[in-house]
PyMOL Python script that loads the backbone (N, CA, C, O; Angstrom):
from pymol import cmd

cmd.read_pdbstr("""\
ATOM      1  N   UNK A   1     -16.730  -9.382 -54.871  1.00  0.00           N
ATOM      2  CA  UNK A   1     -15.640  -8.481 -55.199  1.00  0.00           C
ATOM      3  C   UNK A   1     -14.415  -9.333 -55.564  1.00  0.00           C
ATOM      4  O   UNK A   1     -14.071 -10.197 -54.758  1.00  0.00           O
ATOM      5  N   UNK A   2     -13.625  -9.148 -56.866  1.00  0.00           N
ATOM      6  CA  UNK A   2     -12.543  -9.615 -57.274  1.00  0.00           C
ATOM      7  C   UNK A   2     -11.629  -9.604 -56.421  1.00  0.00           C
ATOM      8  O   UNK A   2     -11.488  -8.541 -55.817  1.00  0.00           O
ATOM      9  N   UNK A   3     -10.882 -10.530 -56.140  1.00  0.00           N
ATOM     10  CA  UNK A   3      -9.243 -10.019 -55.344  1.00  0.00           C
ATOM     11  C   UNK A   3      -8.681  -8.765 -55.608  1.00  0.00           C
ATOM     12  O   UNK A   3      -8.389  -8.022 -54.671  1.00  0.00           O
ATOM     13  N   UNK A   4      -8.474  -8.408 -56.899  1.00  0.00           N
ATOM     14  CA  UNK A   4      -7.696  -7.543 -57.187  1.00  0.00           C
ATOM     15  C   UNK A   4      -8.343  -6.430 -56.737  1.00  0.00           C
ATOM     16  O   UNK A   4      -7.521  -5.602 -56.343  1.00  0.00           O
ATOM     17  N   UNK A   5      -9.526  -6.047 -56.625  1.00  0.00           N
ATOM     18  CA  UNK A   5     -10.808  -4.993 -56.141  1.00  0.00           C
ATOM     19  C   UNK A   5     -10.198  -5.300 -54.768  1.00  0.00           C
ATOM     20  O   UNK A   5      -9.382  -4.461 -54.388  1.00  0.00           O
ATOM     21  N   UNK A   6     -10.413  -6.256 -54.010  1.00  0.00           N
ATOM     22  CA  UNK A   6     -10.099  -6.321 -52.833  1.00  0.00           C
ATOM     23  C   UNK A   6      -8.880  -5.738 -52.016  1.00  0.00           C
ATOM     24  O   UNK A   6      -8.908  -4.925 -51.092  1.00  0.00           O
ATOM     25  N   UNK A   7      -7.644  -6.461 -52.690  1.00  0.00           N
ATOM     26  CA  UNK A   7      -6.204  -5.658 -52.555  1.00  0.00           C
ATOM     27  C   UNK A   7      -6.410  -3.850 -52.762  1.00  0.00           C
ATOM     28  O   UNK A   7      -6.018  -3.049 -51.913  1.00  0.00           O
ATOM     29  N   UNK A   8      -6.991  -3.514 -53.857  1.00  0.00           N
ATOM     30  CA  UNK A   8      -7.069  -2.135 -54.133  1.00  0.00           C
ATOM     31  C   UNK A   8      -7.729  -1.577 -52.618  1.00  0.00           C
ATOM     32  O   UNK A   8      -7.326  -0.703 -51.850  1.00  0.00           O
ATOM     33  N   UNK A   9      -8.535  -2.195 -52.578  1.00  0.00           N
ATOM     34  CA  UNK A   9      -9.440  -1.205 -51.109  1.00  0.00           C
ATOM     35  C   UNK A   9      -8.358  -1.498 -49.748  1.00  0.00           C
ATOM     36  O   UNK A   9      -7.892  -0.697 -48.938  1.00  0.00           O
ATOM     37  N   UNK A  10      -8.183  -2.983 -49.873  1.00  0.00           N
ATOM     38  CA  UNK A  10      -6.674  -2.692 -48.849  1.00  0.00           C
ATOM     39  C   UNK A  10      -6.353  -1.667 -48.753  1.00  0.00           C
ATOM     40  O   UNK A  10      -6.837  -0.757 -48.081  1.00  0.00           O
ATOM     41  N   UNK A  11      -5.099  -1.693 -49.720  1.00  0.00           N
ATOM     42  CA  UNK A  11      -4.056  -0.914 -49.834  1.00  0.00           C
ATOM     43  C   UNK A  11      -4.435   1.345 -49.680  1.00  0.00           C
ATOM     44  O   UNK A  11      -3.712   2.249 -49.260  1.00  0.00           O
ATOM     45  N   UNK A  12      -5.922   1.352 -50.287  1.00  0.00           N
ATOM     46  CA  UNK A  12      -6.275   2.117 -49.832  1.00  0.00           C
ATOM     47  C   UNK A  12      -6.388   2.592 -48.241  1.00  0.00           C
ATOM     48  O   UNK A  12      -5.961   3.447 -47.465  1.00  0.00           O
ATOM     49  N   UNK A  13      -7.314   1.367 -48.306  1.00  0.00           N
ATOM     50  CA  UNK A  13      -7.179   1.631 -46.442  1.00  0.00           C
ATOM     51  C   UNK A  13      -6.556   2.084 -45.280  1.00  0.00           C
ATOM     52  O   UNK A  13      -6.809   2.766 -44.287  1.00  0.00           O
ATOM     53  N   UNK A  14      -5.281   1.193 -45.979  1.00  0.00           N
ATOM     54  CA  UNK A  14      -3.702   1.383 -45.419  1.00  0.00           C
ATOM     55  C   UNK A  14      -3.214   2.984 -45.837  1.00  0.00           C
ATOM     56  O   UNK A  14      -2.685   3.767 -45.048  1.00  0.00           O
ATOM     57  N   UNK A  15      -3.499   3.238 -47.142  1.00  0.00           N
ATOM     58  CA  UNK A  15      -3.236   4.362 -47.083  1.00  0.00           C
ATOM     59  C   UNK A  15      -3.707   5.716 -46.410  1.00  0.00           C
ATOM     60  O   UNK A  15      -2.935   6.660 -46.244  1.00  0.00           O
ATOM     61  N   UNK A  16      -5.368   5.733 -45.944  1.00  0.00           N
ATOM     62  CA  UNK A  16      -5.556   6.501 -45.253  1.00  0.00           C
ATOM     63  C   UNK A  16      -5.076   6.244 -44.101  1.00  0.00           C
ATOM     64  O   UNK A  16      -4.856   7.276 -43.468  1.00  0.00           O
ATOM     65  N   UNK A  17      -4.695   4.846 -43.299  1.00  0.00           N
ATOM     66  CA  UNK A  17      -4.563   4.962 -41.903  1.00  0.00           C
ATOM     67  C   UNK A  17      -3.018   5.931 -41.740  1.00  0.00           C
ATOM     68  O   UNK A  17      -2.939   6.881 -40.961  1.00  0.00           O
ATOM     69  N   UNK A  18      -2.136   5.578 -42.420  1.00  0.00           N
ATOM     70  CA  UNK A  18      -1.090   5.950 -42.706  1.00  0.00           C
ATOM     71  C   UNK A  18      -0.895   7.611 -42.595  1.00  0.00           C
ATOM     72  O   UNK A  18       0.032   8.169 -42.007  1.00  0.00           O
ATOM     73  N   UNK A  19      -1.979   8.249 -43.293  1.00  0.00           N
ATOM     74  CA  UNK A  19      -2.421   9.201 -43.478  1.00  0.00           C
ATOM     75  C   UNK A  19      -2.681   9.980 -42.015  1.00  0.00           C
ATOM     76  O   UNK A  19      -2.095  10.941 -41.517  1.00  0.00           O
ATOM     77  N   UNK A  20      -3.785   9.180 -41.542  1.00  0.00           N
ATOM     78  CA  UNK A  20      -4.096   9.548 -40.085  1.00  0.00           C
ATOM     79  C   UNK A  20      -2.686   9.306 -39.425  1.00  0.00           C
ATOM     80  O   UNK A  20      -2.394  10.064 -38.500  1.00  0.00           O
ATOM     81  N   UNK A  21      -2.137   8.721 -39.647  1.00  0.00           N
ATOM     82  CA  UNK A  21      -1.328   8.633 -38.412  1.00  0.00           C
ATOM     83  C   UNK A  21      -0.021   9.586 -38.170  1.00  0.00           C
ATOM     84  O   UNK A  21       0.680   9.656 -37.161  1.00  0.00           O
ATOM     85  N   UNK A  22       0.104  10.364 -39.517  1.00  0.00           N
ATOM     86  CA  UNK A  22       1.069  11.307 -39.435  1.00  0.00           C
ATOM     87  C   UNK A  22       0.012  12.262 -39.247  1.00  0.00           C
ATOM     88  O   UNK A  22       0.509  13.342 -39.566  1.00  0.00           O
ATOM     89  N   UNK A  23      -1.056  12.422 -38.935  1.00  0.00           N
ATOM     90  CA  UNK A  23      -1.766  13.475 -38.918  1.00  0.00           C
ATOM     91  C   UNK A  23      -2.700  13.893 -37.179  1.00  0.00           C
ATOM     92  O   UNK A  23      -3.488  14.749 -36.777  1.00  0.00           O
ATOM     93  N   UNK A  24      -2.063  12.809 -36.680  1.00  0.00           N
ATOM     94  CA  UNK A  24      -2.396  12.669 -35.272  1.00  0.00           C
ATOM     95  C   UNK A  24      -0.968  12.114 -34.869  1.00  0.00           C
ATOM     96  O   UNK A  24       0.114  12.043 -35.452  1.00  0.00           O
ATOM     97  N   UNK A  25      -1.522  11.688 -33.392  1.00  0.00           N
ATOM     98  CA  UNK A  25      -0.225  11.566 -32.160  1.00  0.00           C
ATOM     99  C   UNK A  25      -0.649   9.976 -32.388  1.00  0.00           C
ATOM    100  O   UNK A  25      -0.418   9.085 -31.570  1.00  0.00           O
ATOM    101  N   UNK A  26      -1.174   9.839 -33.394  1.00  0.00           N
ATOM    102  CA  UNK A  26      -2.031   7.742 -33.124  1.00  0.00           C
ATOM    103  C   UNK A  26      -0.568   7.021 -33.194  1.00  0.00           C
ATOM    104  O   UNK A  26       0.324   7.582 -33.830  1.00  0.00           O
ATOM    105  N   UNK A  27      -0.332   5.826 -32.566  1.00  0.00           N
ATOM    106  CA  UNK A  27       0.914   4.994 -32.261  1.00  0.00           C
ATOM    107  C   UNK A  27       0.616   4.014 -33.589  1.00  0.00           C
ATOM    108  O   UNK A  27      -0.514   3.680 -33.947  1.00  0.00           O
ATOM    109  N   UNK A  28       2.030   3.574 -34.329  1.00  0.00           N
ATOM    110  CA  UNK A  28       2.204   3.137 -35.797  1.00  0.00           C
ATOM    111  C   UNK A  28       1.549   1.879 -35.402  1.00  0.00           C
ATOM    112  O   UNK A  28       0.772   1.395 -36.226  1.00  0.00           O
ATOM    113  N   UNK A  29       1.754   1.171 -34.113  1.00  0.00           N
ATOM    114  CA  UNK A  29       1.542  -0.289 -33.711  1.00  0.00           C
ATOM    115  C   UNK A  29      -0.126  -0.892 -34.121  1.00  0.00           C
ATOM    116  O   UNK A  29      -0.541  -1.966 -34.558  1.00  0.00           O
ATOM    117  N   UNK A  30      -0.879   0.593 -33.669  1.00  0.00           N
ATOM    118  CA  UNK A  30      -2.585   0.707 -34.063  1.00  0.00           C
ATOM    119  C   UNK A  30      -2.802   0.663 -35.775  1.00  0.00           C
ATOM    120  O   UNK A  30      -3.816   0.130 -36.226  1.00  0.00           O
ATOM    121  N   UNK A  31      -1.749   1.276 -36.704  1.00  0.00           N
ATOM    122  CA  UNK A  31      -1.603   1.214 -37.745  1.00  0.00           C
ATOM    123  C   UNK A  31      -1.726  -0.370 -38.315  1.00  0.00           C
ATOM    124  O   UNK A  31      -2.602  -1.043 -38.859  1.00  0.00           O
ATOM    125  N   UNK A  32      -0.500  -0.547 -37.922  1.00  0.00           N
ATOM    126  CA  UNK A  32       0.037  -1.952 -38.147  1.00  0.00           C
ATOM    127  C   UNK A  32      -1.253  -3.138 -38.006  1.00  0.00           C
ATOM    128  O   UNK A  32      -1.488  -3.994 -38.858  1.00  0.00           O
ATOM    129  N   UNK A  33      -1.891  -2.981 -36.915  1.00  0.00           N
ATOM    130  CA  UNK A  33      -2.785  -4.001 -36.951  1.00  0.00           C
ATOM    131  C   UNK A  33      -3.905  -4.075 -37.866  1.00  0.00           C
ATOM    132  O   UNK A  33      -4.189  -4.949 -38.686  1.00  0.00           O
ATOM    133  N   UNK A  34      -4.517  -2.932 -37.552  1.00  0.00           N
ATOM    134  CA  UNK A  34      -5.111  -2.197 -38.620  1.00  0.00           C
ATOM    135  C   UNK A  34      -5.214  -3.266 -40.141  1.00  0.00           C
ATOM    136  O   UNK A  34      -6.078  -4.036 -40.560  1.00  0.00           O
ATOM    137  N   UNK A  35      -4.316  -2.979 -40.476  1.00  0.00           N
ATOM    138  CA  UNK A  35      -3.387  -3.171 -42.246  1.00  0.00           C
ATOM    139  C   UNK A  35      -3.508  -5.096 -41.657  1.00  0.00           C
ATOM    140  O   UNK A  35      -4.181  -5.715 -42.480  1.00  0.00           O
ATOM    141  N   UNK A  36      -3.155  -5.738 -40.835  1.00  0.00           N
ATOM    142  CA  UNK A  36      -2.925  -6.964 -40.592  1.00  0.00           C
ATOM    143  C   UNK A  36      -3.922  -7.617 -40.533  1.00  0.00           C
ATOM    144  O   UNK A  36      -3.901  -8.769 -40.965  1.00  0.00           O
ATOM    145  N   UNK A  37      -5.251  -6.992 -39.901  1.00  0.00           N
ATOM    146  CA  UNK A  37      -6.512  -7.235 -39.747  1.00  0.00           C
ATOM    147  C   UNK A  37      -7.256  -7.616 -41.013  1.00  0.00           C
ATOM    148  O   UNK A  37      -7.841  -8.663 -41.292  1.00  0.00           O
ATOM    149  N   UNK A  38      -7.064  -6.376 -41.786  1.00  0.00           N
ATOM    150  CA  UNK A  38      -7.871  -6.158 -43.263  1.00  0.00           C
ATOM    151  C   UNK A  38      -7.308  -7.367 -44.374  1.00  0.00           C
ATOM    152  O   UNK A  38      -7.981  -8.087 -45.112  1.00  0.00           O
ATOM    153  N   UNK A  39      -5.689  -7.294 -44.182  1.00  0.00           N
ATOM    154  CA  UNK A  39      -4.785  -8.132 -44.875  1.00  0.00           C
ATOM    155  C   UNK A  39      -5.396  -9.982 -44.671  1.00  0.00           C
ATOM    156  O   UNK A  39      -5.199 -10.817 -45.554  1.00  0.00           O
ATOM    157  N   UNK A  40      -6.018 -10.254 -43.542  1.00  0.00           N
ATOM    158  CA  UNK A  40      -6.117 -11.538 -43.261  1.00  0.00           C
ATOM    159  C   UNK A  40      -7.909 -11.774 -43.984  1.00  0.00           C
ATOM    160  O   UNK A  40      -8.590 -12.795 -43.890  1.00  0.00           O
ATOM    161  N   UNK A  41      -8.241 -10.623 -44.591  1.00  0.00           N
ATOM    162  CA  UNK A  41      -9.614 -10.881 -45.476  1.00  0.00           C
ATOM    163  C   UNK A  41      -9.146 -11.473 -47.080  1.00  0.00           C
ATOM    164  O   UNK A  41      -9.887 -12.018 -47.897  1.00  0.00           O
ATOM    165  N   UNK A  42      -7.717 -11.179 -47.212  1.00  0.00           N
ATOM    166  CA  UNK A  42      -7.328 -11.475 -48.713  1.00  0.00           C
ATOM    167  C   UNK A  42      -6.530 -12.282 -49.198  1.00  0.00           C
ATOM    168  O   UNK A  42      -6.304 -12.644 -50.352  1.00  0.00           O
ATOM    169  N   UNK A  43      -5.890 -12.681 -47.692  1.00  0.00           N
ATOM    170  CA  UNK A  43      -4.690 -13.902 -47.688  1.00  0.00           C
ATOM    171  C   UNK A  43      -4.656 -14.937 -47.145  1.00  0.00           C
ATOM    172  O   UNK A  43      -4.724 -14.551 -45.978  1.00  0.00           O
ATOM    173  N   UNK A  44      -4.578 -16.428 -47.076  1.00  0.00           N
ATOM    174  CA  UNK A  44      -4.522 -17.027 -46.289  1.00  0.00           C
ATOM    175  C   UNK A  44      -3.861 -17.679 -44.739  1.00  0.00           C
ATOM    176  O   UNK A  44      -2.817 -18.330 -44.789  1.00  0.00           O
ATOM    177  N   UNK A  45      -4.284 -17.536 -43.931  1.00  0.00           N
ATOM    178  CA  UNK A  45      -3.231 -17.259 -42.547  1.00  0.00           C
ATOM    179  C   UNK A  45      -1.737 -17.918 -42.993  1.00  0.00           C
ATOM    180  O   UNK A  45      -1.488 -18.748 -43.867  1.00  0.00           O
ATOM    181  N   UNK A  46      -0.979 -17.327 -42.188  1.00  0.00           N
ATOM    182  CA  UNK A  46       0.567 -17.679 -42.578  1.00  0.00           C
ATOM    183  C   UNK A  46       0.943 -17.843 -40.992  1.00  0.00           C
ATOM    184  O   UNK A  46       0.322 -17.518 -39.980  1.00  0.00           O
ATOM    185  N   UNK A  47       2.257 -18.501 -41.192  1.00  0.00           N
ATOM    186  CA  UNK A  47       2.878 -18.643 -39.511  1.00  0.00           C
ATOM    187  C   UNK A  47       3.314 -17.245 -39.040  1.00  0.00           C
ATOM    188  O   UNK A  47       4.013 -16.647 -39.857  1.00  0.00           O
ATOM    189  N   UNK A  48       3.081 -16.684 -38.040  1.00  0.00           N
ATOM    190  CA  UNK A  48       2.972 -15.148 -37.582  1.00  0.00           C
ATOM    191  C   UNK A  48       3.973 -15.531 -36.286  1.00  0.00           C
ATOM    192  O   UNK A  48       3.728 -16.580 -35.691  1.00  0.00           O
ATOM    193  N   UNK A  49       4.836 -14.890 -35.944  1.00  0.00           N
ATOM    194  CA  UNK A  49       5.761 -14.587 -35.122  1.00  0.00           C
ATOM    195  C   UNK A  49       4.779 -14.354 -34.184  1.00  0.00           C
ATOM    196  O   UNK A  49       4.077 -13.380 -34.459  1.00  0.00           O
ATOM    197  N   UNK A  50       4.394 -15.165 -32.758  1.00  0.00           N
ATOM    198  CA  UNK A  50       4.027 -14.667 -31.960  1.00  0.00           C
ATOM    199  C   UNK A  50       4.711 -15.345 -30.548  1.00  0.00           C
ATOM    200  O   UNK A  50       4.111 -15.934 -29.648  1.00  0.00           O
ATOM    201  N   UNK A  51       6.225 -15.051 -30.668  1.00  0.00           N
ATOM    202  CA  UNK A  51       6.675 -14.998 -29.367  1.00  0.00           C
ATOM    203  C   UNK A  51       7.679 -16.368 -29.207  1.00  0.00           C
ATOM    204  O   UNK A  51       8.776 -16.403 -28.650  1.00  0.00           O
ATOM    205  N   UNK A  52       6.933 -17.511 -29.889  1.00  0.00           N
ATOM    206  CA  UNK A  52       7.349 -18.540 -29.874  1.00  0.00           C
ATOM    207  C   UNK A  52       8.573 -18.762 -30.875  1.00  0.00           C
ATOM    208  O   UNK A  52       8.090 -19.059 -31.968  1.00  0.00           O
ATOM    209  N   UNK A  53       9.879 -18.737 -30.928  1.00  0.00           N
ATOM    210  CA  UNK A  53      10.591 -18.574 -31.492  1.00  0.00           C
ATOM    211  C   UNK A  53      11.320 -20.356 -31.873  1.00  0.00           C
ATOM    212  O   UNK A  53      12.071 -20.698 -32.786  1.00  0.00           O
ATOM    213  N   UNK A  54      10.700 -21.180 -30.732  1.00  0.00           N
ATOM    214  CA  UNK A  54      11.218 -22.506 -30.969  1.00  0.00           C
ATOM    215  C   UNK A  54      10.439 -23.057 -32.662  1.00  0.00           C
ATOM    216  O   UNK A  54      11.026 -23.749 -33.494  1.00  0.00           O
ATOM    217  N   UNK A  55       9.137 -22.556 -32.783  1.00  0.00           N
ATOM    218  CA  UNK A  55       8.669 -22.845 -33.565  1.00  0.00           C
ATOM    219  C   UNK A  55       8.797 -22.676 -35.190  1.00  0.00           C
ATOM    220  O   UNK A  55       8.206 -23.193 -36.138  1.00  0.00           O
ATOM    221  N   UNK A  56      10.186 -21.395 -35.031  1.00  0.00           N
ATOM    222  CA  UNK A  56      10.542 -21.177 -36.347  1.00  0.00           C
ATOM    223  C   UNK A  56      11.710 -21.732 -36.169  1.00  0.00           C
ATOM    224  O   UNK A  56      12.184 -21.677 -37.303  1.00  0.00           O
ATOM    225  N   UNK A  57      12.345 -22.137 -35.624  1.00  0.00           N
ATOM    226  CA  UNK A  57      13.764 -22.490 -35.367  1.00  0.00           C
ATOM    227  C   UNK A  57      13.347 -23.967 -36.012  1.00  0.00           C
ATOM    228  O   UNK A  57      14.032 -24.464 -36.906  1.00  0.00           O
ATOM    229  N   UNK A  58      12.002 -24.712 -35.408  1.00  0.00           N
ATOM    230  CA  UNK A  58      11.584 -26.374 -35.982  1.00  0.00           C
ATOM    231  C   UNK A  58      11.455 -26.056 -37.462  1.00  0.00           C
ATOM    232  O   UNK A  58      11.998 -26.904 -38.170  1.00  0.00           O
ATOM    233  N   UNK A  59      10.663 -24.683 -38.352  1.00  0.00           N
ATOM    234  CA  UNK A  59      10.416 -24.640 -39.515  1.00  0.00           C
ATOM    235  C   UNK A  59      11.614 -24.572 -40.140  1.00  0.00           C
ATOM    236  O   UNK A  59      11.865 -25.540 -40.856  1.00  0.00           O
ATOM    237  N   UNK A  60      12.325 -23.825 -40.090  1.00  0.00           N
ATOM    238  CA  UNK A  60      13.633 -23.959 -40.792  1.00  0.00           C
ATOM    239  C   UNK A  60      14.624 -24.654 -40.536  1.00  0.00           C
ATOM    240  O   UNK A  60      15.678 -24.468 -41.143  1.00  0.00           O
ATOM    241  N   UNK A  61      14.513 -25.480 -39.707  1.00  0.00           N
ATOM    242  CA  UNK A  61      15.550 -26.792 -40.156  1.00  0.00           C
ATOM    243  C   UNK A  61      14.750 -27.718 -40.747  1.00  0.00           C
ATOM    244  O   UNK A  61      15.401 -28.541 -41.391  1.00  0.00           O
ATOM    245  N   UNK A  62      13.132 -27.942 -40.768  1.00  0.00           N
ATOM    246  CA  UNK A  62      12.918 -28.858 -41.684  1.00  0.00           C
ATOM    247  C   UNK A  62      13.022 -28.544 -43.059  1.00  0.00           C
ATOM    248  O   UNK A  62      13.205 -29.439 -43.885  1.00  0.00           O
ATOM    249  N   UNK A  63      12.916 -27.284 -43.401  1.00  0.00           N
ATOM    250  CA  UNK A  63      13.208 -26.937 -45.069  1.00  0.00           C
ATOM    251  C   UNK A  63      14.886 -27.007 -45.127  1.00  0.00           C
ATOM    252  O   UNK A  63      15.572 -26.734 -46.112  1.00  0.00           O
ATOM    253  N   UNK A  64      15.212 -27.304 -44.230  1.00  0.00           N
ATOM    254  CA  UNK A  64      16.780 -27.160 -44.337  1.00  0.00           C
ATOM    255  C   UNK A  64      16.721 -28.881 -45.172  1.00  0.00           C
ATOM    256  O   UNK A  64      16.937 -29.266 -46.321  1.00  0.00           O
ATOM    257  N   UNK A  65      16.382 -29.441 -44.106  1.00  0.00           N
ATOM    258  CA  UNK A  65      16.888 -31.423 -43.681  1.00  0.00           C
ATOM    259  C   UNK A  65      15.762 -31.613 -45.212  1.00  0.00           C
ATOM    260  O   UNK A  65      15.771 -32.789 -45.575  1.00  0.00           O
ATOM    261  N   UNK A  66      14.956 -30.808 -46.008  1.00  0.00           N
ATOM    262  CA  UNK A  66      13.823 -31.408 -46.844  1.00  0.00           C
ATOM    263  C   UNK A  66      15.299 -30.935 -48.522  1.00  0.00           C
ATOM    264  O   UNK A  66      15.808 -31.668 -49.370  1.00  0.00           O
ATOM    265  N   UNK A  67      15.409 -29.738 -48.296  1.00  0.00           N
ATOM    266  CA  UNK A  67      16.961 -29.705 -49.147  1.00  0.00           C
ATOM    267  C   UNK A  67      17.915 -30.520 -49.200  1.00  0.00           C
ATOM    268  O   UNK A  67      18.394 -30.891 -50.272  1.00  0.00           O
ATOM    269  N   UNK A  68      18.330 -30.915 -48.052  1.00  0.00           N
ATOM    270  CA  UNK A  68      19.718 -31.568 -48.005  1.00  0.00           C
ATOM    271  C   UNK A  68      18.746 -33.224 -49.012  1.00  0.00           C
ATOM    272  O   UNK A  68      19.082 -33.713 -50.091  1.00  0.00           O
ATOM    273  N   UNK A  69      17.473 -33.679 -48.030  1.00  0.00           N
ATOM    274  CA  UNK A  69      16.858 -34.709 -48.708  1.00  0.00           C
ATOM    275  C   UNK A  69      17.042 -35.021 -50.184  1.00  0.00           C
ATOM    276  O   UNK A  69      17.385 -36.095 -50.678  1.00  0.00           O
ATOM    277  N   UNK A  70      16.626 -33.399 -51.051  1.00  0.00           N
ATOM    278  CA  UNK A  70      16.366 -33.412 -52.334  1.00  0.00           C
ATOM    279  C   UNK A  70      17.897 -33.615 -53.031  1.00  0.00           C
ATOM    280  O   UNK A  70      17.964 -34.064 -54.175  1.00  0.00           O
ATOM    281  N   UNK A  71      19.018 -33.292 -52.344  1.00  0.00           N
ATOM    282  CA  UNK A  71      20.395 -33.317 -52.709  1.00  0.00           C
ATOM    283  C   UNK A  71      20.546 -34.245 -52.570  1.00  0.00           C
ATOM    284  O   UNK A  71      21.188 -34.708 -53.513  1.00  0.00           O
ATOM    285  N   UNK A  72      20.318 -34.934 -51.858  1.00  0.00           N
ATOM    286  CA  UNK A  72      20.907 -37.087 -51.762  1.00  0.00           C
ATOM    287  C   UNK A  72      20.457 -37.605 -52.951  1.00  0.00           C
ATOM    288  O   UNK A  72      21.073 -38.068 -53.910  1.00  0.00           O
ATOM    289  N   UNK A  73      18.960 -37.411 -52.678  1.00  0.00           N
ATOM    290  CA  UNK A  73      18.373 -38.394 -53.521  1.00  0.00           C
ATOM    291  C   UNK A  73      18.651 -37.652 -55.068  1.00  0.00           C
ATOM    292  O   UNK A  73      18.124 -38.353 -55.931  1.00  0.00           O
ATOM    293  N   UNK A  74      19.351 -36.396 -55.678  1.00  0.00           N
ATOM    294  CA  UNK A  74      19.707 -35.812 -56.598  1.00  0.00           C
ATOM    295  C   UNK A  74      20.963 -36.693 -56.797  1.00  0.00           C
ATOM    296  O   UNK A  74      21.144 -36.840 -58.006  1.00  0.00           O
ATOM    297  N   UNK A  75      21.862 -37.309 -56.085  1.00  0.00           N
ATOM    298  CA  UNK A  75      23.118 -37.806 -56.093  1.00  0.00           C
ATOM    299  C   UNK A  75      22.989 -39.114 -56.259  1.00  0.00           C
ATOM    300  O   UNK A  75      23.540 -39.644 -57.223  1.00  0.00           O
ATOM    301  N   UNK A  76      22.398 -39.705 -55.545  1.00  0.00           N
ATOM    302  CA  UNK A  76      22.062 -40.814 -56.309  1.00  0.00           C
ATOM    303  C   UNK A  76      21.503 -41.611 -57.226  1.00  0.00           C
ATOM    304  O   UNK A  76      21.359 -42.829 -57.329  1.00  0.00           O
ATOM    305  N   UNK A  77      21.270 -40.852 -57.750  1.00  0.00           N
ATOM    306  CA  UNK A  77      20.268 -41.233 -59.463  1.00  0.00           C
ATOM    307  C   UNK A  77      21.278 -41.469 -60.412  1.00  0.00           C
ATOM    308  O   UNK A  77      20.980 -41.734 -61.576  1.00  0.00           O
TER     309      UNK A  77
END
""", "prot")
cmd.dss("prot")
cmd.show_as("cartoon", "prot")
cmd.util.cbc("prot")
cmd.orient("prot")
């Protein structure tokens, strides 16, 4: 199955859960995973917020300090 076939049945998916869920008492959180679950068949894992907050605080100052990098060495040429 093509990606793009793939995304389509996603996004379907998502759309019935969505569906169900205004259509029952079901909690959005069951939704959510749902959609996150299916989503990790089409994407490659990414850094996911799970609690550890030191760990994005380390990611974005190194894209910070990897900018400022590209600005030096932009200045001195």
């Amino acid at each position: 199955m093509s990606t793009t076939a793939k995304r389509r049945e996603l996004n379907l998916r998502f759309q019935r859960a969505v569906s169900q869920l205004f259509a029952s008492d079901q909690d959005l959180s069951c939704v959510c995973e749902e959609y996150l679950r299916n989503a990790k068949e089409l994407w490659p894992p990414v850094h996911v917020l799970d609690g550890d907050s030191d760990a994005d605080q380390d990611d974005d100052v190194d894209d910070h300090d990897n900018e400022v990098d590209v600005q030096e060495s932009g200045r001195s040429r």
